[in-house]
LUMBA-260185 format. One record per residue (C-alpha): residue in three letters; z negated, x negated, y negated; residue number from 1. Coordinates in steps of 0.1 Angstrom, whole numbers, plus 5000, padded with zeros to 4 digits. Layout:
LUMBA-260185
REC     r     pz     px     py     k
REC   ALA      Z      X      Y   NUM
...
END
This chain:
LUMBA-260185
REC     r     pz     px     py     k
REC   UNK   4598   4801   5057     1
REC   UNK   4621   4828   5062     2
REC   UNK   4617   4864   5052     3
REC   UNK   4627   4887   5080     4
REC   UNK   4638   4924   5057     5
REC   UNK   4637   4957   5074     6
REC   UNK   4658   4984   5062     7
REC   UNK   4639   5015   5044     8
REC   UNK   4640   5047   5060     9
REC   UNK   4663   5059   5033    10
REC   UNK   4684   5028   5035    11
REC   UNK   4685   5036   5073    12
REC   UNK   4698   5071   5068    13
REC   UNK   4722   5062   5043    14
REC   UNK   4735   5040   5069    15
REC   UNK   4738   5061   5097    16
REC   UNK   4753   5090   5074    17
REC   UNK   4785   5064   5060    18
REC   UNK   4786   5058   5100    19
REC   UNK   4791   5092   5107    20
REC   UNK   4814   5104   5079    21
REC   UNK   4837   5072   5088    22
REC   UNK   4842   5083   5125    23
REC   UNK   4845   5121   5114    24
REC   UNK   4875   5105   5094    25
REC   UNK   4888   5078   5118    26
REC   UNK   4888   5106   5146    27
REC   UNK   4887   5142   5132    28
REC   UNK   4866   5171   5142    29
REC   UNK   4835   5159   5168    30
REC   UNK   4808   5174   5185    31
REC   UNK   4770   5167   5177    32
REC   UNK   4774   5147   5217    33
REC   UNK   4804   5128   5207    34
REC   UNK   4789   5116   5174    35
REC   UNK   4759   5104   5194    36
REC   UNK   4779   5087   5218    37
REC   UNK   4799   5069   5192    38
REC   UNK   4776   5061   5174    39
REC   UNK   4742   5054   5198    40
REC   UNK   4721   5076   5175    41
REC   UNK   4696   5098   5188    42
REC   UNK   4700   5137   5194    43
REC   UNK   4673   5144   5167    44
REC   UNK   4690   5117   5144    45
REC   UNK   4727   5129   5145    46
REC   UNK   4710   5166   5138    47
REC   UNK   4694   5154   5109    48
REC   UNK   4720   5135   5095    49
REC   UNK   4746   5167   5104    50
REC   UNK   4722   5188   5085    51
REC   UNK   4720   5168   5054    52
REC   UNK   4758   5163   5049    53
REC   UNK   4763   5197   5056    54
REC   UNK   4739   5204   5019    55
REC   UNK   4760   5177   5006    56
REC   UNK   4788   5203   5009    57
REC   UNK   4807   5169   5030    58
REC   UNK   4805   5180   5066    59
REC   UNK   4811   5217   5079    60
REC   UNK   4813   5233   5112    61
REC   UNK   4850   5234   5118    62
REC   UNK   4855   5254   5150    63
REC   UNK   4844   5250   5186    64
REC   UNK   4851   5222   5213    65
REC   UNK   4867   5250   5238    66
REC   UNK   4854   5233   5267    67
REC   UNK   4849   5246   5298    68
REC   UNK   4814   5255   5305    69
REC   UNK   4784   5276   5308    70
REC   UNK   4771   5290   5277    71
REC   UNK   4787   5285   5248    72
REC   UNK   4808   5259   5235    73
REC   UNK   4799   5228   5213    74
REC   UNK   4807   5229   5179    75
REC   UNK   4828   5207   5159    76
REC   UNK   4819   5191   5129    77
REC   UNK   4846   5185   5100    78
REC   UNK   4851   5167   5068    79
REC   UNK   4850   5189   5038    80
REC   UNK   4888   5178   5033    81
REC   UNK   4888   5199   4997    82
REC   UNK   4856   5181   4983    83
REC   UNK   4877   5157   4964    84
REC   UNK   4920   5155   4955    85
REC   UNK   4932   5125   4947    86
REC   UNK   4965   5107   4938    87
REC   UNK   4986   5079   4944    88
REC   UNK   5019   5067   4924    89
REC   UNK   5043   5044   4925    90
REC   UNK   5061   5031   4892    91
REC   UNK   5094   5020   4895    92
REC   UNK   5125   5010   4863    93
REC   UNK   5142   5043   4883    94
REC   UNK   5116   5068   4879    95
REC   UNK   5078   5078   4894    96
REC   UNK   5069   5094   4924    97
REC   UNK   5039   5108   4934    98
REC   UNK   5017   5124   4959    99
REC   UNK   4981   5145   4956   100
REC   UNK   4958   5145   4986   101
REC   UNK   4928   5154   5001   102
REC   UNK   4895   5136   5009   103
REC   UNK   4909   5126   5044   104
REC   UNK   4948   5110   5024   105
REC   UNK   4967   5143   5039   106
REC   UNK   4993   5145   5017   107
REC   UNK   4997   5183   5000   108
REC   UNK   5018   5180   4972   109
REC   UNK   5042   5153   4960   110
REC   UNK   5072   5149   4935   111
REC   UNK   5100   5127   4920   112
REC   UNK   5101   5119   4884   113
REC   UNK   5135   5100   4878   114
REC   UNK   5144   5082   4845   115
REC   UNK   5165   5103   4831   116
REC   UNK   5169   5082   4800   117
REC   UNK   5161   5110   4774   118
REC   UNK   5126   5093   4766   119
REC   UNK   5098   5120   4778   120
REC   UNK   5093   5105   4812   121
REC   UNK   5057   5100   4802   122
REC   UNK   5055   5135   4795   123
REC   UNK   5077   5155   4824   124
REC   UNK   5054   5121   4851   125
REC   UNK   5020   5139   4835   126
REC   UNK   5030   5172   4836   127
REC   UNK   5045   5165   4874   128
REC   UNK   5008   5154   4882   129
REC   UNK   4992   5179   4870   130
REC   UNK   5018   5209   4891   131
REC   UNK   5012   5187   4920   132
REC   UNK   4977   5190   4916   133
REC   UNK   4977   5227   4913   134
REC   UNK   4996   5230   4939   135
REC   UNK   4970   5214   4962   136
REC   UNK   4947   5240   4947   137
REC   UNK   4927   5212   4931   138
REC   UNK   4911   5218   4898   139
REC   UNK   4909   5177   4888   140
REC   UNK   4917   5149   4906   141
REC   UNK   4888   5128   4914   142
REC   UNK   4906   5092   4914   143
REC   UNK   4943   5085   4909   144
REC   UNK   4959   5048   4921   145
REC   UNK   4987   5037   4904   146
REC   UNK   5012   5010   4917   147
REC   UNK   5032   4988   4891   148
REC   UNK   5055   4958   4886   149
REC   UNK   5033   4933   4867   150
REC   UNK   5003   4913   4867   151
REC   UNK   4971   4933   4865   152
REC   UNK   4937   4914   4855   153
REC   UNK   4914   4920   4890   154
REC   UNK   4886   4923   4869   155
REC   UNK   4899   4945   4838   156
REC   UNK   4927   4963   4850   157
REC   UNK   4948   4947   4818   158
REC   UNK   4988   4954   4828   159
REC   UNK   5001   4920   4820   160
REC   UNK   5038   4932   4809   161
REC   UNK   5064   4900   4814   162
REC   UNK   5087   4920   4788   163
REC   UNK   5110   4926   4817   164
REC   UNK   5094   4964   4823   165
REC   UNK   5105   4993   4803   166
REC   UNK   5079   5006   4774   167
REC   UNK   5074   5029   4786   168
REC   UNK   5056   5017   4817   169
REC   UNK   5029   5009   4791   170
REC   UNK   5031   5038   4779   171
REC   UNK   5025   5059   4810   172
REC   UNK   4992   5037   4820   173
REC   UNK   4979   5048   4789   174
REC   UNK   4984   5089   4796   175
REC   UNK   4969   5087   4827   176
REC   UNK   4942   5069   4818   177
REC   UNK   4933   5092   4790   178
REC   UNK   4912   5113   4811   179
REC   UNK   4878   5107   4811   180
REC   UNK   4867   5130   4843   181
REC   UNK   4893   5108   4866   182
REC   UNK   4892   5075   4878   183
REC   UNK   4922   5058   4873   184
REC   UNK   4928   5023   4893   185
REC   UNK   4962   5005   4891   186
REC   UNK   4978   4972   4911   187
REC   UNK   5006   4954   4916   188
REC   UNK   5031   4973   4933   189
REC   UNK   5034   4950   4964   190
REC   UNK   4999   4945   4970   191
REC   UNK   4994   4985   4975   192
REC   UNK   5023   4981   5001   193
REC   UNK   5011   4951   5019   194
REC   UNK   4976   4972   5022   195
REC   UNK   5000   5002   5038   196
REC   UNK   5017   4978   5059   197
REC   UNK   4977   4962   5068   198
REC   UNK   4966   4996   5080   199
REC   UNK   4993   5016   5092   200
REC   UNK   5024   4996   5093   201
REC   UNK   5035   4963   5112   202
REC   UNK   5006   4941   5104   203
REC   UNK   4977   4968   5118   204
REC   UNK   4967   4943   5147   205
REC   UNK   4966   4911   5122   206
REC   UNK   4937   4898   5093   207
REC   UNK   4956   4874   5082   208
REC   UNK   4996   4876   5072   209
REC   UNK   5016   4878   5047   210
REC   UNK   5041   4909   5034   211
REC   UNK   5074   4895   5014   212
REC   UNK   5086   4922   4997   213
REC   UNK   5122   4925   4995   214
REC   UNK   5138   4951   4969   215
REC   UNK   5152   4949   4936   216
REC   UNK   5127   4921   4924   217
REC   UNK   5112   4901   4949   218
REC   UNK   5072   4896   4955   219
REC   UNK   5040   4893   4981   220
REC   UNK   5011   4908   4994   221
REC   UNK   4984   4882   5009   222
REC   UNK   4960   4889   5031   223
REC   UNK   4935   4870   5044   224
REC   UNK   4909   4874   5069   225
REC   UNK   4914   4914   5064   226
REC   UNK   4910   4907   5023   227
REC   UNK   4937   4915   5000   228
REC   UNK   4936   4885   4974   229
REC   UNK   4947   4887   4939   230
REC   UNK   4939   4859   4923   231
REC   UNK   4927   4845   4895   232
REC   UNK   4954   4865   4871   233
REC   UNK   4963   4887   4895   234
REC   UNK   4995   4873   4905   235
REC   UNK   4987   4859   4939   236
REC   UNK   5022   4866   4963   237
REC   UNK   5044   4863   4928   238
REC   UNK   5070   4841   4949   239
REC   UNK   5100   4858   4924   240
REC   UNK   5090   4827   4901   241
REC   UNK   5092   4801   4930   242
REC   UNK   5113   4772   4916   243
REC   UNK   5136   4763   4944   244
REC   UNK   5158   4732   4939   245
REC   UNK   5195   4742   4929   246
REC   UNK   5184   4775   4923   247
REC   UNK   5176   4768   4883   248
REC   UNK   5144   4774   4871   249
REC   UNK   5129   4807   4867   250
REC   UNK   5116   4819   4829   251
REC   UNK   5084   4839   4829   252
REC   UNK   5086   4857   4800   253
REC   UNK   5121   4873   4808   254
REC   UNK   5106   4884   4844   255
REC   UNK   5119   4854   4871   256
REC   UNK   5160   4854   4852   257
REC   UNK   5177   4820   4852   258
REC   UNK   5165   4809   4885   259
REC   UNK   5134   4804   4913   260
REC   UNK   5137   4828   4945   261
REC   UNK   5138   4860   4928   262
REC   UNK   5176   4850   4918   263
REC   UNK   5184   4840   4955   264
REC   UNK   5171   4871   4977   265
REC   UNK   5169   4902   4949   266
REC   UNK   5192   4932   4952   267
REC   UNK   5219   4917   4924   268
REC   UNK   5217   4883   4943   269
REC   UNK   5224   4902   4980   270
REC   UNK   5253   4919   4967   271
REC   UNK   5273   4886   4953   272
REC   UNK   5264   4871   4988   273
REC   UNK   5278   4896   5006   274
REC   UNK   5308   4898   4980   275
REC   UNK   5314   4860   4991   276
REC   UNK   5313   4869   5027   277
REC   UNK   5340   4895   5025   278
REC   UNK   5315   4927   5026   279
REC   UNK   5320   4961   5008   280
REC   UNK   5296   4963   4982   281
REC   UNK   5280   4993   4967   282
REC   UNK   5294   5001   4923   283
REC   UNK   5268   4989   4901   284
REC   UNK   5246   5017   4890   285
REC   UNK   5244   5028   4928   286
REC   UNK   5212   5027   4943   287
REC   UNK   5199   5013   4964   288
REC   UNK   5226   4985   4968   289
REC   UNK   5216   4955   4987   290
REC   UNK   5192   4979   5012   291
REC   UNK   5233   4991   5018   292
REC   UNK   5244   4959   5022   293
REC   UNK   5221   4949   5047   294
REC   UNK   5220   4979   5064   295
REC   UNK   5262   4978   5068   296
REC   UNK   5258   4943   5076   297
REC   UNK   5230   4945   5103   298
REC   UNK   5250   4976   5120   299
REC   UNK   5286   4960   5120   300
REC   UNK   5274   4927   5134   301
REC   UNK   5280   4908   5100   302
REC   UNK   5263   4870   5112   303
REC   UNK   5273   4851   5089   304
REC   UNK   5263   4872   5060   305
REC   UNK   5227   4880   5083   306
REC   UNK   5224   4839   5089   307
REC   UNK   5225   4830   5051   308
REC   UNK   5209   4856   5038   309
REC   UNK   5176   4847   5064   310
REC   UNK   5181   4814   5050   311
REC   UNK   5178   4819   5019   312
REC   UNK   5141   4842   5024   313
REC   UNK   5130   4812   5048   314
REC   UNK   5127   4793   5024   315
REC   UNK   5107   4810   5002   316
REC   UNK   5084   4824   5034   317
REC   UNK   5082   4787   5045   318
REC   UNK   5068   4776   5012   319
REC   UNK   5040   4802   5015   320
REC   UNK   5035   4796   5050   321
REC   UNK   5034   4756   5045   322
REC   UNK   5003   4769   5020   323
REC   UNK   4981   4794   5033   324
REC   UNK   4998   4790   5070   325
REC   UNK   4991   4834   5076   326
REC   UNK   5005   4833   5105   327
REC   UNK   5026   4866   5105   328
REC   UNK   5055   4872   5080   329
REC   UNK   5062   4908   5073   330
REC   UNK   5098   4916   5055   331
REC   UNK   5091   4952   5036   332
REC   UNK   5106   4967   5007   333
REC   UNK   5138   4984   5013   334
REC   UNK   5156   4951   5021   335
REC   UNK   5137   4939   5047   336
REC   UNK   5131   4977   5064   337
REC   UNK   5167   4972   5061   338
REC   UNK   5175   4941   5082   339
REC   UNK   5151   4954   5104   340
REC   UNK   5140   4935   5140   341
REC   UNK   5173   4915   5137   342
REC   UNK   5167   4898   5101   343
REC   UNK   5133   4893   5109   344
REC   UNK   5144   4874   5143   345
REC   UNK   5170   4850   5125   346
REC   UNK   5139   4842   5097   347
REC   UNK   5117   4837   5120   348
REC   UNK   5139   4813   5138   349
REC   UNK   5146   4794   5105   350
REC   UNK   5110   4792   5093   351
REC   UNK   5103   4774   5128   352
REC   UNK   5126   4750   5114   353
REC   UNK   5112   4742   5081   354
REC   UNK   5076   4745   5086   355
REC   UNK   5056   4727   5122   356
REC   UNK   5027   4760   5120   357
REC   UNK   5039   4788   5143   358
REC   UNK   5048   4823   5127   359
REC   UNK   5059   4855   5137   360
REC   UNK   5081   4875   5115   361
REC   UNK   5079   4913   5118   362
REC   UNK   5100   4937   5100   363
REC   UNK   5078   4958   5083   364
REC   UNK   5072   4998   5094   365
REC   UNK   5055   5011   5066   366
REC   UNK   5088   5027   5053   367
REC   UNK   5105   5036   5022   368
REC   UNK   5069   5052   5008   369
REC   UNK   5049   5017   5015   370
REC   UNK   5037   5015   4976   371
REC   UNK   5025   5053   4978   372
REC   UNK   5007   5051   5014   373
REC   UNK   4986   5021   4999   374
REC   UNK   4986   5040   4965   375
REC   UNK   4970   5070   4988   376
REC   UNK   4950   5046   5009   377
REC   UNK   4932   5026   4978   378
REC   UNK   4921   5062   4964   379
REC   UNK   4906   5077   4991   380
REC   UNK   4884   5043   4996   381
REC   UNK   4873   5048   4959   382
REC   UNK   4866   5087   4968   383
REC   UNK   4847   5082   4997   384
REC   UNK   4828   5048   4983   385
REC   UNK   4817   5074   4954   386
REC   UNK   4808   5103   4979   387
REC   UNK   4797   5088   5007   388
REC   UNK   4775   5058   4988   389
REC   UNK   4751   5086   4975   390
REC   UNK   4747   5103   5007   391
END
């Protein structure tokens, strides 16, 4: 016998209140008549609903439609942008940077932490934070999401550090999670990307697909079915330690060195390839040098240089696509934004080769500030999940 469940009038509200404050943030400022009409409510149900989140101090009247009509015009309902600030920050072996934002992501405040070597970049990243956050007029930041090289435990938040990250990596975790009136949520660098790259970037019109980022280390972001997956570690997309024959293999505990795919498409590995092809290559110590090299090479029509190097990422995409078939390949990181439409064509035409499942390769739009946008974007869901669940 089945039991056929009807949902309680407050389970009914709640529901139709999260519908509301998701189109008032998908769209912006709407009437009381466009929120009916997007949502099929009722005119006595939108005004209730309208009422209550206006108590909750979520929803405010934000102006007027300025149509033209008799009597006077509609008004327009708002998010409370300032009812929450959070942050987003991306971790690198260079430096920090970091952004503060409202309840809706808009950015209005960010800064640039680099490594200076003198040993207080914990201090100078926390005291950046908390300027930024002043600076957005925010008392406290509601949640702040961190994005890392390493392997983070899905269901602790452990940082797994390979020994190939500074100290003071660690270090830094530690500080910001020290305080007790902020949620602090941290991932893999490249996973916060490939959710930028999901929602804004190249992959906005696919579930399934996979982001290879390309930078100085090399990783993945998988998504399926419109569900970032981690894993059982938290390494799901950790294609640096792919062992490829000829290549060596990789060792894990000094962070992919001594072979695997990491040591055939990194930064370091670009620059020798384009050294062998004849191609000027950036001092070491310059930064950042194989998003140069590509970029010269894509710009002066360098093919042989473009051909091998989209060899060489085919076949680590191929493995992953012989696996989990996704469907859609996106190059990010500064490397593959790099290369552009024109590396991504020449993988795409290689992976055909190696693999019989039909993928497109994109170059990825998300731009330099992928790992923050996701960093930004994984926040505000935690924000509005708190705010809007109690509603």
């Amino acid at each position: 016998m089945t039991t056929v469940r009807t949902a309680t009038p407050s389970t009914a509200r709640a529901i139709n209140d999260r519908l509301a404050l998701d189109l008032l943030l998908e769209r912006g400022p709407l009437t009381a008549s466009e929120l009916r009409d997007l949502t099929g409510l009722s005119r006595p149900t939108v005004a209730d609903l309208l009422e209550r989140l206006q108590r909750a101090g979520l929803v405010a009247v934000a102006g007027e439609s300025g149509e033209q009509r008799r009597g006077p015009n509609a008004r327009l309902y708002a998010l409370v942008a300032d009812r929450a600030h959070l942050a987003g920050l991306d971790i690198r072996s260079t430096g920090v940077s970091l952004v503060v934002a409202d309840l809706t992501g808009r950015t209005l405040a960010r800064a640039e932490v680099p490594a200076l070597g003198d040993g207080d970049l914990v201090e100078r990243t926390v005291e950046a934070l908390r300027a930024a956050t002043r600076e957005a007029g925010a008392e406290r930041l509601h949640t702040v999401a961190i994005g890392a090289p390493g392997l983070f435990d899905p269901a602790t938040g452990v940082h797994n550090n390979s020994g190939a990250l500074p100290r003071w990596h660690t270090e830094l975790l530690a500080a910001l999670r020290a305080d007790p009136d902020t949620v602090v949520v941290v991932d893999n660098e490249v996973n916060l990307a490939g959710i930028a790259e999901h929602r804004l970037g190249a992959a906005r019109d696919r579930d399934t697909f996979v982001l290879c980022w390309l930078s100085h280390g090399v990783g993945a972001a998988v998504v399926l079915d419109g569900r970032l997956r981690r894993g059982a570690n938290g390494g799901t997309g950790e294609i640096g330690y792919l062992p490829l024959h000829g290549s060596g293999l990789p060792d894990a505990v000094t962070g992919c060195s001594g072979g695997g795919f990491h040591t055939t498409v990194s930064s370091a590995a670009i620059c020798d390839l384009a050294a062998a092809h004849g191609l000027p290559v950036p001092p070491p110590g310059t930064a950042p040098r194989g998003e140069a090299v590509v970029r010269h090479a894509v710009g002066s029509g360098a093919d042989a240089f473009l051909d091998e190097l989209a060899q060489r990422i085919a076949i680590g995409a191929a493995a992953v696509c012989a696996v989990i078939d996704p469907g859609c390949v996106v190059l990010g990181g500064e490397i593959g934004r790099a290369g552009g439409d024109d590396l991504a064509r020449r993988v795409e035409h290689r992976i055909a080769r190696l693999v019989p499942l039909v993928t497109e390769v994109r170059a990825g739009t998300a731009g330099g500030g992928a790992v923050l946008a996701g960093a930004v974007l994984t926040a505000g869901e935690g924000v509005r999940r708190d705010l809007f669940g109690g509603v």
